[in-house]
Structures are given as C-alpha cells and as structure tokens.
C-alpha positions in Angstrom: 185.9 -113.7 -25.3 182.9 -113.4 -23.2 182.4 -109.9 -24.6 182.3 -111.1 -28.3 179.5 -114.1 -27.2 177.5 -111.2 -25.0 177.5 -109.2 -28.5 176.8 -112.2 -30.5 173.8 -113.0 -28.3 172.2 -109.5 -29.8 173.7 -109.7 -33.6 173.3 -114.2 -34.6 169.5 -113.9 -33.6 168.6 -111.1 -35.9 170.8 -112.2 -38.8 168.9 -115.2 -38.7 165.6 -113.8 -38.3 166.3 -111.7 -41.3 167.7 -114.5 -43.1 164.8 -116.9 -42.5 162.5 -113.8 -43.0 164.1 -113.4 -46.6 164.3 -117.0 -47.2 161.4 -118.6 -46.2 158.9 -116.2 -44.7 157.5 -115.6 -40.9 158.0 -119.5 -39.8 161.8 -119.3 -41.3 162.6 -116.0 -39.3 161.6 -117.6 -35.9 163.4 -120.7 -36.9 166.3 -118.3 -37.9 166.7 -116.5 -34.9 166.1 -119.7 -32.9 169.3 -120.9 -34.5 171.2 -117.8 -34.2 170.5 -117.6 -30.5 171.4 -121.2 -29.9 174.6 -120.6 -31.8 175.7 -117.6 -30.2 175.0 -119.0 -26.7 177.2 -121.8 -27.4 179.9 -119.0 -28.4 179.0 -117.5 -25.2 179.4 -120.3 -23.0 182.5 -121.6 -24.6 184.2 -118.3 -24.0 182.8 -118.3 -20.5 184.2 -121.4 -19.5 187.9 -121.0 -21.2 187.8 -117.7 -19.2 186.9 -119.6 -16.2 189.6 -121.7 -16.6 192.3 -119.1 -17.6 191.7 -117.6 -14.2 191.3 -120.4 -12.3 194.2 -120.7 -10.0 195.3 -124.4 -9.0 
C-alpha cells in the first residue's frame, strides 16, 4: 500500500495540475495539484500507518 501512495504522490499532483490547467487556467493548475498532492499524501499516510500496524507485533 505504501508503494501505490509513493506513486500517487508523483501521478494526483499532475492530474490535477493538468485538470485545473484545462479548467480554469494557471491559478486552477496550482490549486489542482495542491489538491492532488494533499490527496495522495493522505493515501500515503493511511497505507503507511495500516502497514505499521500489520507489522506491529504485540
């Protein structure tokens, strides 16, 4: 899972900077890949932490 959210990290943030781009011009793509990065680091951390957890050993 950690894998797919490092990936996502590079792929949500330019999606959404061509999105805005295409959408609503220069101040859309940085609010585009704003969003995409905050998205895909909340993907990243959730796989992080149920990864964590998996391997935790109580």
């Amino acid at each position: 899972m950690p894998v797919i959210g490092c990936l996502l990290l590079i792929v949500l943030p330019l999606l959404g900077l061509a999105a805005g781009g295409c959408l609503w011009g220069a101040q859309g793509a940085e609010w585009g890949a704003g969003i995409g990065f905050a998205v895909a680091l909340m993907v990243f951390i959730g796989g992080a932490y149920a990864l964590f957890e998996a391997t935790r050993s109580d």
